[in-house]
VEXFIKE-904527 format. One record per residue: x, y negated, z negated of N, C-alpha, C, O in turn. Coordinates in steps of 0.02 Angstrom, whole numbers, plus 32768, in hexadecimal, padded with zeros to 4 digits. Layout:
% residues N
XYZXYZXYZXYZ/...
END
This chain:
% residues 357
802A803C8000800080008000802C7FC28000804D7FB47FCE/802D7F9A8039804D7F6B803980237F1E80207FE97F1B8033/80397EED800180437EB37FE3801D7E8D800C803D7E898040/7FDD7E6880137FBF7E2880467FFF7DEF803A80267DE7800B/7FF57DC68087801A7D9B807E80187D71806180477D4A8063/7FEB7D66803F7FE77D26801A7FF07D2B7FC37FE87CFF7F99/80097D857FB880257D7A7F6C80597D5E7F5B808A7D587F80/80567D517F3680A57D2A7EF180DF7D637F0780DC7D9F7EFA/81117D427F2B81537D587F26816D7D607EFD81447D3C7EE1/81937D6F7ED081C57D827E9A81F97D5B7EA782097D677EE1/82217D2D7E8C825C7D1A7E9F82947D3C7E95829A7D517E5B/82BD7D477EB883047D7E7E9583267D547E6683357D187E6E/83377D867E1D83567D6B7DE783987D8D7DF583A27DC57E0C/83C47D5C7DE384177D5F7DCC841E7D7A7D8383FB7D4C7D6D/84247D887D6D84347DA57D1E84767DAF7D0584987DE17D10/84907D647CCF84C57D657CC784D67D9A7C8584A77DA97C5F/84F57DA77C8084F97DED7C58853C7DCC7C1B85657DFA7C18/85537D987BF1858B7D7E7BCD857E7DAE7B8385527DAC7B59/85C87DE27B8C85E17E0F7B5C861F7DEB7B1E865B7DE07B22/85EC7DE07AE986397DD27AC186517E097AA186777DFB7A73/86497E3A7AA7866B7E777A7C86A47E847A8286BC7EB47A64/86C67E617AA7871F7E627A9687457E4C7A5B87227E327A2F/87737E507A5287A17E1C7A2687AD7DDA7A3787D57DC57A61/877D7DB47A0A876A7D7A7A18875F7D4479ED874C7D5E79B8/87607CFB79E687327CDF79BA86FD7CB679CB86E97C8679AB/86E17CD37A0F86B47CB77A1886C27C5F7A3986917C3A7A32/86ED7C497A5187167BFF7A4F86FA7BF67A9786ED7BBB7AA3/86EC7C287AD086D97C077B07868D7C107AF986807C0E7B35/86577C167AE086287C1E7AE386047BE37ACB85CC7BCD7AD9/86447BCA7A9786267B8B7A7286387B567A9C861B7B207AA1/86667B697AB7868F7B2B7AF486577B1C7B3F86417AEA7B5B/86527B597B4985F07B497B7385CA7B1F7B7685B87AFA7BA4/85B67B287B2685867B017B0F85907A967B1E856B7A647B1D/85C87AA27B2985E17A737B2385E17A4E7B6985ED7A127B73/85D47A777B9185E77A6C7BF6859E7A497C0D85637A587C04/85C37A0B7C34859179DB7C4B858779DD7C93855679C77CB1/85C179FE7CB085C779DC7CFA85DB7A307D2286107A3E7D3E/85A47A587D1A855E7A5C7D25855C7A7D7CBF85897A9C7CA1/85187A657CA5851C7A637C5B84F77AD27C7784EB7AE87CAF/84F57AE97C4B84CC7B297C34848A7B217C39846E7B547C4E/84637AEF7C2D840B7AE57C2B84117AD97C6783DE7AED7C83/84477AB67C9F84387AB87CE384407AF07D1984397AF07D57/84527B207CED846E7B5D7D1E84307B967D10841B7BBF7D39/84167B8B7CC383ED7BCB7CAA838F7BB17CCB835C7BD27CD7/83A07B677CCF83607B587CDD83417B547D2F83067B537D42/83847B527D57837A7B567DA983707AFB7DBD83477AE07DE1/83AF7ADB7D8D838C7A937DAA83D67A737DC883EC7A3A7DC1/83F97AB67DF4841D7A8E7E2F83F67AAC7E6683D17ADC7E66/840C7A7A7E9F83ED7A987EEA841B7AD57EE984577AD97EDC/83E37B0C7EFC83F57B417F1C84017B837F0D84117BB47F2F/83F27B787EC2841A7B8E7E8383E67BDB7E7683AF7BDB7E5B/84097C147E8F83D07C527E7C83A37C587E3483C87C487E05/83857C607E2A83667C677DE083907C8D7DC083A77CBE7DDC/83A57C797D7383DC7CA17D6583B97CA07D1183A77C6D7CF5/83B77CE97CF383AD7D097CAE83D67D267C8E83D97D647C8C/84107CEC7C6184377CE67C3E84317D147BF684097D027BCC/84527D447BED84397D7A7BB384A77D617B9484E27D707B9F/847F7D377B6E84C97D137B4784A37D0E7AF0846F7CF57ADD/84D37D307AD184D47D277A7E84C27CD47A5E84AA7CC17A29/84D77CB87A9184C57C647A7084917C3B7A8C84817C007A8A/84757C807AAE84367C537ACC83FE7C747AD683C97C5B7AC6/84027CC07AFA83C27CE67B0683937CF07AAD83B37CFA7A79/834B7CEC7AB183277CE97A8583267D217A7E83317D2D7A43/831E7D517A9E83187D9B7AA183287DC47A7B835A7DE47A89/83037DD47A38832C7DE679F782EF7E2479D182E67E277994/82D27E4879FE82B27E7579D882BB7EBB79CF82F17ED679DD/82957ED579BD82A57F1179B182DA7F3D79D282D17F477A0E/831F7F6379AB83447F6C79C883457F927A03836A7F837A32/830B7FD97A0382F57FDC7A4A82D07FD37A6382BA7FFE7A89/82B37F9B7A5E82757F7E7A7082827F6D7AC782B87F7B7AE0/82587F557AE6826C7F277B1482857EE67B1282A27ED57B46/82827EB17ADA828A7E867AD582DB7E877AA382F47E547A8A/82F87ECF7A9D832C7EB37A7E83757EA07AAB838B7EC27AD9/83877E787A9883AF7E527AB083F57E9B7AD683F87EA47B13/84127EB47AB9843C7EEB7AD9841B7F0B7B0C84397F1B7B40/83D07F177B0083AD7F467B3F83B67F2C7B6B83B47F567B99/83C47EEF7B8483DD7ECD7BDB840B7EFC7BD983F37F2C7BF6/845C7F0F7BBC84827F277BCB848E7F707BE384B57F897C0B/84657F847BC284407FD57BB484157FDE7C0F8420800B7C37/83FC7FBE7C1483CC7FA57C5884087FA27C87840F7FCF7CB0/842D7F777C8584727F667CB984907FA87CCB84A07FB47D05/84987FDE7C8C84C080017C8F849280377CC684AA80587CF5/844580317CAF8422807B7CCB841480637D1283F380857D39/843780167D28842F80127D6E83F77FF17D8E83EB7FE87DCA/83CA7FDC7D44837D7FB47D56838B7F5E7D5F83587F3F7D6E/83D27F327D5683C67F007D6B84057EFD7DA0843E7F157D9E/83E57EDA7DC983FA7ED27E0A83F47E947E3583BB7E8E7E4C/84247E5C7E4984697E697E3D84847E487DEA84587E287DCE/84B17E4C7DCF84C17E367D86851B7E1E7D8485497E437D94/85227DE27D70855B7DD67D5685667DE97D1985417DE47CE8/85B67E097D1E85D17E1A7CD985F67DE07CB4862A7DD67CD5/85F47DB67C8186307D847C4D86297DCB7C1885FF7DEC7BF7/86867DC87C2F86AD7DDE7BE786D47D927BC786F57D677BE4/86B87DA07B6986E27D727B5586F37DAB7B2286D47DDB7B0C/874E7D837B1487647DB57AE887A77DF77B2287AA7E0D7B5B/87CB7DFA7AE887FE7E2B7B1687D87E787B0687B77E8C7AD6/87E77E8E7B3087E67EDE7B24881C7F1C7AF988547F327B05/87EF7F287ACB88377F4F7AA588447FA47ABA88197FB97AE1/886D7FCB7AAB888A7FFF7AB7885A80457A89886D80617A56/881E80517AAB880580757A57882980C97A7A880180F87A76/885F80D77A938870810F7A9D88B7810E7A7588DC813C7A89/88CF80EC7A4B890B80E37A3088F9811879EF8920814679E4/88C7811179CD88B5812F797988888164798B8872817479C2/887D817F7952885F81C77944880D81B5794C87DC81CC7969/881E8179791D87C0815B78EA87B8812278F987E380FA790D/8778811878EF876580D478DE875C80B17934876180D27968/874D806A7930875B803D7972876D8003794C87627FF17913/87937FE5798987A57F967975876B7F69798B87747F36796A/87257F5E79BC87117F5179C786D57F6079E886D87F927A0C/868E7F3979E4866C7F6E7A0986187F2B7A0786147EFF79DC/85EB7F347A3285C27F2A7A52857C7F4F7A4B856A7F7C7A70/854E7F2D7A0885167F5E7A1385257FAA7A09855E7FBF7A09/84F37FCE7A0084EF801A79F784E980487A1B84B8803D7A3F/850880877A28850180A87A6184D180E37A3F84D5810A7A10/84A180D17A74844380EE7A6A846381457A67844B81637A37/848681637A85849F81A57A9184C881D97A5A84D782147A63/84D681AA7A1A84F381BE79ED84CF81A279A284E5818C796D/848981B079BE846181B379768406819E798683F7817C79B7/83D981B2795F839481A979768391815F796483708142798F/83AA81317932838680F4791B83C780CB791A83FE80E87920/83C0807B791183EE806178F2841C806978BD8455805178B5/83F780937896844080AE7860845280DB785D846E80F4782C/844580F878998480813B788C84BE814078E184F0816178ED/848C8105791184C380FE7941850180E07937850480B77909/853A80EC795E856E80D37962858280A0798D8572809F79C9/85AE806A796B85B4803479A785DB804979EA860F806A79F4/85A880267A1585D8802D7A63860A80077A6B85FB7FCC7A66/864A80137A7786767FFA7A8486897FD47AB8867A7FE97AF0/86AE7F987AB186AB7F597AED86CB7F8C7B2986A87F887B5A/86EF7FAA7B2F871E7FDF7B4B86EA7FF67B7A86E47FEF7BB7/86BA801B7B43867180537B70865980287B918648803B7BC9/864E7FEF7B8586187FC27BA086307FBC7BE2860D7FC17C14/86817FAD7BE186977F897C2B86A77FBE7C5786C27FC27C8F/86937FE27C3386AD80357C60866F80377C8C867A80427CC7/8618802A7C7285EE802C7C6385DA80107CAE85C4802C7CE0/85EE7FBD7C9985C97F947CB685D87F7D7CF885B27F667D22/862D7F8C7CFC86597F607D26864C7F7B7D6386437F567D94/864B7FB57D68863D7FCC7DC385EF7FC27DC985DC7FCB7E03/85BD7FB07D9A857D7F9B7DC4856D7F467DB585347F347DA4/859A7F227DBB85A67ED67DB985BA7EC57DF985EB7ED47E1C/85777E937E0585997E757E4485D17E307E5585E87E187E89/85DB7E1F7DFB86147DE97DFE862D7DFA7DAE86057E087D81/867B7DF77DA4869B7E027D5986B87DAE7D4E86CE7D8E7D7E/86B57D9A7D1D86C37D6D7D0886C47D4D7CB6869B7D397C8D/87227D5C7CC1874A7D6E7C7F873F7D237C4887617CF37C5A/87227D1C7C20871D7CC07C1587497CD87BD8874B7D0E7BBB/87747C917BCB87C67C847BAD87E47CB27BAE87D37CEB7BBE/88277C997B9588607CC97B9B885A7D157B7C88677D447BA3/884B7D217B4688477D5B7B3988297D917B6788427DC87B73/87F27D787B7E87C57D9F7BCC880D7DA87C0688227DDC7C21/88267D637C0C88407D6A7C41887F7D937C3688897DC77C56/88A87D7C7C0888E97D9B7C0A89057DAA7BCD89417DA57BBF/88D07DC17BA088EE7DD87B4C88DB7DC27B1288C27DE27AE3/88F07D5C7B1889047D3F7B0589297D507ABC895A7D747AB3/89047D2D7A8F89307D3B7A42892A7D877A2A894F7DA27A02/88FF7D9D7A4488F17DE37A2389107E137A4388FD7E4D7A3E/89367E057A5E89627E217AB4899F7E237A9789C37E517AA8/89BA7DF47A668A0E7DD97A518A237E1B7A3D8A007E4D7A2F/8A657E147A3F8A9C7E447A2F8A8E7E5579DF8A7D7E2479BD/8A947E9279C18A827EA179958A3A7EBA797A8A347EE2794C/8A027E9C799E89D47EB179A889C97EF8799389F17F1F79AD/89897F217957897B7F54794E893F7F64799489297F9D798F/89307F4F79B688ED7F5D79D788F67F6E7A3288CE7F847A5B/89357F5B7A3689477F677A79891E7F4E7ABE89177F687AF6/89037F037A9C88D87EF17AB088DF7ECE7B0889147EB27B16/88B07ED17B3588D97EBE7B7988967E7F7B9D88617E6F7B83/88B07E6A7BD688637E477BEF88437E7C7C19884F7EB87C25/88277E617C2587DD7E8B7C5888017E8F7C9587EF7EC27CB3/883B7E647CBF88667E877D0788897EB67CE0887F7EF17CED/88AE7EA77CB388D97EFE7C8E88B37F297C9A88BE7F537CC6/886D7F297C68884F7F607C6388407F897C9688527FC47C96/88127F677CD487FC7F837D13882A7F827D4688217F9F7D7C/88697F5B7D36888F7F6A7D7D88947F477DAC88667F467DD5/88D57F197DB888CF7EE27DEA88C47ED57E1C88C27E9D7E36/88B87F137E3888927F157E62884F7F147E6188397F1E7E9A/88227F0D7E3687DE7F2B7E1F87C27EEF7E5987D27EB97E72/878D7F257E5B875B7EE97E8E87277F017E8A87277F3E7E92/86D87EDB7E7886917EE57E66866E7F037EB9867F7EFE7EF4/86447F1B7E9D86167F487ECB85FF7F137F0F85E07F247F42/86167EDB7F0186127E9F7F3C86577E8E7F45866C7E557F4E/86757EBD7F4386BE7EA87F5886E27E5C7F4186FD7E357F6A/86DD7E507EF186DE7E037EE187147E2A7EBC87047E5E7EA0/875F7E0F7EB887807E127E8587747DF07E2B87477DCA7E1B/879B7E037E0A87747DF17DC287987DA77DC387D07D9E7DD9/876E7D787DA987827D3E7DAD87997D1F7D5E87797D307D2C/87B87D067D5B87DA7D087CFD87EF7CA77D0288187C8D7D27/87C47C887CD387A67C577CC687E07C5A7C7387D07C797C40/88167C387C78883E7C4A7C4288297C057C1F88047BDA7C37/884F7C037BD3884A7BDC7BA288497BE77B6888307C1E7B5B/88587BCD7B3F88497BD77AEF882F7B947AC588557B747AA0/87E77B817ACE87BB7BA27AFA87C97B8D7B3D87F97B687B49/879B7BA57B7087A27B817BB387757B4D7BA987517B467B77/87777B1D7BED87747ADC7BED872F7AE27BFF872C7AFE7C36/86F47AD27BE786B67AC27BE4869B7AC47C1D86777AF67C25/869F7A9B7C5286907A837C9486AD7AC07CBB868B7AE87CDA/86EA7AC17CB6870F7AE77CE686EE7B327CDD86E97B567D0F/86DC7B457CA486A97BA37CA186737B8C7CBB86577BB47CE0/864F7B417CB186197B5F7CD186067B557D1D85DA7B707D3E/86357B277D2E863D7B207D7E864E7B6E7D9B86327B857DCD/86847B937D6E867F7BC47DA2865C7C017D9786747C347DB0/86337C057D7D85E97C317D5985BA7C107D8085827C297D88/85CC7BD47D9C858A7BC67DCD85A77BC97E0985777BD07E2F/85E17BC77E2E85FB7BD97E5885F77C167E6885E97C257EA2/86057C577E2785E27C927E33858A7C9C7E4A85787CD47E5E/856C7C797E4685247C8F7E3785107C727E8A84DE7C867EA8/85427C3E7EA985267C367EE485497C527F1985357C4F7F54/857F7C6E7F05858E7CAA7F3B85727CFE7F35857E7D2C7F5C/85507D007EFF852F7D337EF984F47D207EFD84CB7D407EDB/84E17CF27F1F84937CD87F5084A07CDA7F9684767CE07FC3/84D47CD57F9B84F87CD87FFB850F7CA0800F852A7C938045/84FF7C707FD085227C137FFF854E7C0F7FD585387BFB7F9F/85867C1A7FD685C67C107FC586047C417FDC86017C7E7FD6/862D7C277FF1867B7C60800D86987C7F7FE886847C727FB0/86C17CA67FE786ED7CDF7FB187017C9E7F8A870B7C677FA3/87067CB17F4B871F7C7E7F2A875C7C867F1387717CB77EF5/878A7C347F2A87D67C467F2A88037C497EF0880A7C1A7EC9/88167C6B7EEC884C7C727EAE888D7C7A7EB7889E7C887EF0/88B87C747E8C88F27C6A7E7C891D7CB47E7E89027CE37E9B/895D7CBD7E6089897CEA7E6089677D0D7E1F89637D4A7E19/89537CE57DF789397D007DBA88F07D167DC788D87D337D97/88CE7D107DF488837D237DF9885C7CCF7DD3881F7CD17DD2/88747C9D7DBD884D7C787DAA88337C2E7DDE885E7C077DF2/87EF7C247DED87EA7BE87E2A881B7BCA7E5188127B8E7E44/883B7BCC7E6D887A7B9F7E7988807B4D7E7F88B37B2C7E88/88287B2F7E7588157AED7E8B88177ADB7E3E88297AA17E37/880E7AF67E0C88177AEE7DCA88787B027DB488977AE77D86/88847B187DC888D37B3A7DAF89057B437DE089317B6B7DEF/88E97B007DF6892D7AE07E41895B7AB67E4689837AAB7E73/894D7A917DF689857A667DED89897A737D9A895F7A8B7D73/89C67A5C7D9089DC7A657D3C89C47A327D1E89A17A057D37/89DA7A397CDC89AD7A027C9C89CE79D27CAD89AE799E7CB4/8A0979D07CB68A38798C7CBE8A21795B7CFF8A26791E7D01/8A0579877D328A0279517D7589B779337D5C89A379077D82/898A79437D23894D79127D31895978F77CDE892678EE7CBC/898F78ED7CC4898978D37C7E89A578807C7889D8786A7C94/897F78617C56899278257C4189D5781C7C4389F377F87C6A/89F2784A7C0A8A3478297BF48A7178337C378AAB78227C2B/8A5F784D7C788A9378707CA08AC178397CBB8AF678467CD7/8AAC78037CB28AC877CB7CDC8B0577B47CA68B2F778E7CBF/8B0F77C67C618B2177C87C2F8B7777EF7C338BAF77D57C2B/8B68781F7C3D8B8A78677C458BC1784A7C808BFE78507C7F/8B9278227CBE8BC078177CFF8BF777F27CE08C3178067CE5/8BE177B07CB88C09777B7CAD8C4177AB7C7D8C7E77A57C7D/8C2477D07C5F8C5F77F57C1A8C6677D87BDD8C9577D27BB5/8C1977C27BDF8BF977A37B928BD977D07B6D8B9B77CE7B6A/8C08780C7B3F8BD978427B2E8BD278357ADE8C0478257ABE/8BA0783C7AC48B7978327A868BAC78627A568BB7789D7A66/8BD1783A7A0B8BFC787979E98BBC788D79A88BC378BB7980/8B8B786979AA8B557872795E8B0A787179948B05785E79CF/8AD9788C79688AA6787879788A82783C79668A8F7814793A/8A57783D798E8A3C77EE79978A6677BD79BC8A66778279AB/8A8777D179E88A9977A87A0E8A6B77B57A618A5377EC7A70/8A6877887A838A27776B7AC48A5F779D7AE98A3E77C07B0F/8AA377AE7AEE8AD177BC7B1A8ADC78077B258AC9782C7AF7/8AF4781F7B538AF2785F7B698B11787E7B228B3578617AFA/8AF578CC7B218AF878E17AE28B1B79347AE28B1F795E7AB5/8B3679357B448B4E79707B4E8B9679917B218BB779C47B2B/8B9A795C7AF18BE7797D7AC58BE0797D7A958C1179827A70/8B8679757A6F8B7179867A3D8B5F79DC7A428B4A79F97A10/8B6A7A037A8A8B4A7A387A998B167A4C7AB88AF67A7F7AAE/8B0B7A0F7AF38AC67A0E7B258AE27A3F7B5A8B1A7A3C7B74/8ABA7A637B638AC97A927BAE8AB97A887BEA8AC27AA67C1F/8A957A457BD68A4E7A357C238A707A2C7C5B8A4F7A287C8E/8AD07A267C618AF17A217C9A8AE27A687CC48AD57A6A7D01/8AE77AA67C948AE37ADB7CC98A9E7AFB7CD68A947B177D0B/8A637AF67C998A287B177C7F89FD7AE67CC08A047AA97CCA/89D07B197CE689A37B167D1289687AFE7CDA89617B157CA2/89457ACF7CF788F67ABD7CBB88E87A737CDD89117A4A7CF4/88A97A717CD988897A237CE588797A0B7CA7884C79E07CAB/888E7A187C6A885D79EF7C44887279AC7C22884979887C05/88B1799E7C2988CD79567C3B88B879377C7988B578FA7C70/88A879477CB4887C79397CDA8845792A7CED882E79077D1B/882D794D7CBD87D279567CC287BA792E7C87878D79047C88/87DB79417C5687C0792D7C01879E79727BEA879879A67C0B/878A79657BA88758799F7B9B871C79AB7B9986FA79DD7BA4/870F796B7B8586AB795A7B8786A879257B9A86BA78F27B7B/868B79277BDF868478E87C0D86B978BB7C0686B978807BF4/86E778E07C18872078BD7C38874A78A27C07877378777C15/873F78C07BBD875678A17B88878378C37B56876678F17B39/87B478BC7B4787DA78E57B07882779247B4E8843790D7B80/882D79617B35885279707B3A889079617B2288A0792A7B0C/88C479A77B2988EF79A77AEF8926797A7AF3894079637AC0/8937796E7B24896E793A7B31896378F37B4A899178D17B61/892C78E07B4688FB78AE7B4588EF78A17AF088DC78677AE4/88F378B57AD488D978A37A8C891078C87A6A890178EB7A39/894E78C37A7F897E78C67A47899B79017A3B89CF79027A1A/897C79477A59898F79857A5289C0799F7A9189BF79867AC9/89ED79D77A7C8A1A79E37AA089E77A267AC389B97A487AAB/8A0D7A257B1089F97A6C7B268A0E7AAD7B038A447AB47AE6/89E47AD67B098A187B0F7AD98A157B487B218A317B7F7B25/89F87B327B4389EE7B757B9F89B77B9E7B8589CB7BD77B79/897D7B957B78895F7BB37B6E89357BDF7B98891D7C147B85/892E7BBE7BDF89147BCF7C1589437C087C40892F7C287C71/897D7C0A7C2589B17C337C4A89AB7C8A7C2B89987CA17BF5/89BF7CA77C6089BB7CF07C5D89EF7D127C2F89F37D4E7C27/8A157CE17C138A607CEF7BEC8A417CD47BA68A657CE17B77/8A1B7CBD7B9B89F57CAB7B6289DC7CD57B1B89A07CE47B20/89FB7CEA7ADA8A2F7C9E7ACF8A697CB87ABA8A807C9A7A89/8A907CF37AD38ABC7D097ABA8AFA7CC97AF68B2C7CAA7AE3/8AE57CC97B248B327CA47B3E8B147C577B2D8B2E7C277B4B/8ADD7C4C7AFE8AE07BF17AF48AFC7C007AAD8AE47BD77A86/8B1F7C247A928B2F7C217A448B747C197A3E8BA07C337A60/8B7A7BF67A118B597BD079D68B367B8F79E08B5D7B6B79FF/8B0F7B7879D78ADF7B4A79EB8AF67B1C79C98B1A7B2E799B/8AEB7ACB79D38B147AA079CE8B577A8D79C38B6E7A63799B/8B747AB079EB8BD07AB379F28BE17AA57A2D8BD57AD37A53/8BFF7A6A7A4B8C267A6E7A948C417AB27AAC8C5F7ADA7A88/8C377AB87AD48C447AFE7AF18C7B7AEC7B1C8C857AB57B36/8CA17B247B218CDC7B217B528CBF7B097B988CEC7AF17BBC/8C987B097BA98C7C7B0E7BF98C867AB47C048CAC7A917C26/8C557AA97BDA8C537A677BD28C767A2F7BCE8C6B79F77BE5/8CB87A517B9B8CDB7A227B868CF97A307BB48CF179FC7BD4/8D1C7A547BD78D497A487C1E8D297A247C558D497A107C86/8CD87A1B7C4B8CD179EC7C878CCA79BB7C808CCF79997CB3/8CB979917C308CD2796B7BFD8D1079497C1A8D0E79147C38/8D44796B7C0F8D6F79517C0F8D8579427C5A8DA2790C7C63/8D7979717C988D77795C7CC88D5279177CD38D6F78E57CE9/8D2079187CC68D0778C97CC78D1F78A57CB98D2378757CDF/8D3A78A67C828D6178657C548D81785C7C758D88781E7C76/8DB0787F7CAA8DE2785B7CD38DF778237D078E2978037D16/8DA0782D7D218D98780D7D488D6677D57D3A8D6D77A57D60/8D3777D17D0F8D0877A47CF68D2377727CEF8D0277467D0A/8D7977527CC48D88771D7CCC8D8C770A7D198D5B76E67D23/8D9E770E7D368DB976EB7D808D5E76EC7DA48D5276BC7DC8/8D3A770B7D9E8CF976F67DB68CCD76C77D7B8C9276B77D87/8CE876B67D478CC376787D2D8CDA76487D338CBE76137D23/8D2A764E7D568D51761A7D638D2C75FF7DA58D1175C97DB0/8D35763D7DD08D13761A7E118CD676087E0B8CC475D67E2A/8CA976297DE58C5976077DEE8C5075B67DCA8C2B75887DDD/8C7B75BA7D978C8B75727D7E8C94752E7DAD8C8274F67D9E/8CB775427DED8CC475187E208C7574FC7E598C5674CA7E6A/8C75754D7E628C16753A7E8B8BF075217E5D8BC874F77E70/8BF375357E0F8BBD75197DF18BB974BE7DEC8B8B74967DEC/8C0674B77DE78C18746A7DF58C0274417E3C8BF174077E47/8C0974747E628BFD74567EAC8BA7745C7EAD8B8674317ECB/8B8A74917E8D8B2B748C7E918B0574567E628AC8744B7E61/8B4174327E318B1B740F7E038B2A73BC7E268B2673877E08/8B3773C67E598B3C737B7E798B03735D7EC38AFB737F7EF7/8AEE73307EBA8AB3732F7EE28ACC73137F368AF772E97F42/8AAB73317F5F8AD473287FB28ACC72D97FC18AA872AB7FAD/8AF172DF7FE28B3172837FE28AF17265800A8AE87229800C/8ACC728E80278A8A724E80498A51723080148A2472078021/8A5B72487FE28A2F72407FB98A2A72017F758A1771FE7F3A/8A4E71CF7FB18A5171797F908A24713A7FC08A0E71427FF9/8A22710F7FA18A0F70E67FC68A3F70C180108A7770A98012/8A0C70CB80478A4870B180868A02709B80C889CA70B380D2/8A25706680E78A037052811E8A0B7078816289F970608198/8A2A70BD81598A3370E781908A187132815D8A28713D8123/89E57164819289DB71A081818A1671CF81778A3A71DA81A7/8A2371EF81398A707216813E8A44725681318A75726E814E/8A1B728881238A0972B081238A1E72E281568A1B731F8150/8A3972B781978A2472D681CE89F072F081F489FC73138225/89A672DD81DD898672DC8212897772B8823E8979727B8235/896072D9828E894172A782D0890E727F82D588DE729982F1/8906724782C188C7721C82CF88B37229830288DD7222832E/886E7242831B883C72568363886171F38389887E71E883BE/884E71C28354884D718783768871715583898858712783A9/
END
């Protein structure tokens, strides 16, 4: 029995699927909340042009809180994802992924209850972030790792580490690519930058509508239109650094790269961008980069506020030459602060322009 033409279409839903069951503190989720340019109420509500209907099943926002196997409880989207009933669905991992094949017992982390290892809520066992991505990742039609820990470890990743914890490309494989042939896209930070997750969570949602191109990324898998230039080329103080006016205390207006800023080599816009509407960021308001956005993060930014060898050799390369270019700019600046010789009183035009008459 087929449908008259004149019934109610269904619109196709997007279904963003955001997992924090990693090792996490939750830092990009709150950093979200925070994104204006496109904000979250504009992405969940369909109020850009073009924008697929999209049903956001996120811990800080879906209402969806009933009965644990109810329909309305909030994990059953995931449970649903897994048995293959929503279609198509973005995956957000936040949080690194830990190693639960290292120990005998126990888990380091885990996601809701797995319905298969008990009749009720108290006698199931938690599902593990691990099961989940095992779970979910080959029937996702876009992965998308939000901050560093997703993307590449971060702190829970460091050397010494009991948890053997990795990002979501470790886990699946750098090569991994979603059932739409989309590589995993890793949106780094600690947290990441507000705007910048949700631009590309909506960048995902309109190439998984068909109007948008493969979306480009970097050596690292992260946007490359976001992580194409370093902290240093969009920061205030850089013009600072040229002259070889570097800040020895804080609170100084002056470049602050030999207090232990990294933003010379660390890829990031958020000296560029600001953080909330265009405002704050760390080397903008006084804070040193520590590379947080970087895949080496943070075992090769340590020890954190210490000139680093890297630095101070280019430090000092600078210094060499900074005198003789403030010498010379001293001269043009003398020659730009003087006003052009036609610009007195005279009974002949010296401007050099042609009178028509």
């Amino acid at each position: 029995m087929t449908e008259p033409d004149d019934a109610p279409r269904q619109e196709p839903v997007v279904h963003i699927l955001w997992m924090n069951g990693g090792l996490s503190c939750d830092g990009d989720s709150v950093a979200l909340t925070a994104a204006t340019q496109p904000s979250i109420e504009e992405i969940v509500l369909g109020g850009l042009p073009g924008l697929p209907k999209a049903e956001m099943h996120w811990p800080l926002l879906d209402f969806q809180c009933g009965p644990t196997d109810g329909p309305d409880s909030f994990v059953e989207w995931y449970h649903r994802a897994d048995r293959g009933e929503l279609e198509p669905f973005i995956l957000v991992i936040e949080g690194s992924i830990p190693n639960e094949a290292i120990k005998t017992e126990g888990y380091w982390s885990g996601f809701g209850n797995n319905p298969d290892t008990g009749e009720s809520a108290f006698t199931q066992q938690p599902m593990m972030a691990s099961e989940w991505l095992d779970r979910l990742a080959p029937k996702a039609t876009a992965i998308l790792a939000a901050g560093t820990c997703a993307s590449f470890g971060g702190i829970h990743a460091m050397a010494g580490n009991p948890t053997g914890a990795m990002g979501v490309t470790d886990y699946l494989g750098q090569g991994w690519r979603t059932k739409a042939g989309l590589p995993i896209v890793n949106m780094p930070g600690c947290p990441t930058h507000p705007d910048s997750l949700s631009e590309t969570l909506l960048y995902l949602l309109y190439q998984v509508a068909g109007q948008a191109p493969m979306i480009p990324l970097d050596e690292a898998q992260r946007p490359s239109w976001i992580f194409g230039a370093t902290a240093h080329e969009g920061c205030d103080r850089a013009g600072y650094y040229e002259e070889g006016d570097l800040a020895s205390e804080y609170g100084s207006p002056t470049c602050i790269v030999k207090l232990g800023c990294w933003g010379p080599v660390v890829k990031c816009n958020v000296p560029k961008r600001g953080w909330i509407n265009g405002i704050g960021g760390c080397p903008t308001a006084g804070g040193i980069c520590i590379g947080c956005t970087m895949p080496g993060f943070p075992d090769k930014f340590m020890p954190f506020m210490n000139e680093t060898t890297d630095v101070r050799n280019s430090s000092a390369a600078r210094g060499l030459n900074s005198g003789l270019i403030r010498d010379l700019r001293r001269i043009t600046t003398a020659a730009l602060e003087k006003e052009p010789a036609w610009r007195k009183p005279s009974k002949q035009l010296l401007s050099g322009y042609q009178p028509p008459w």
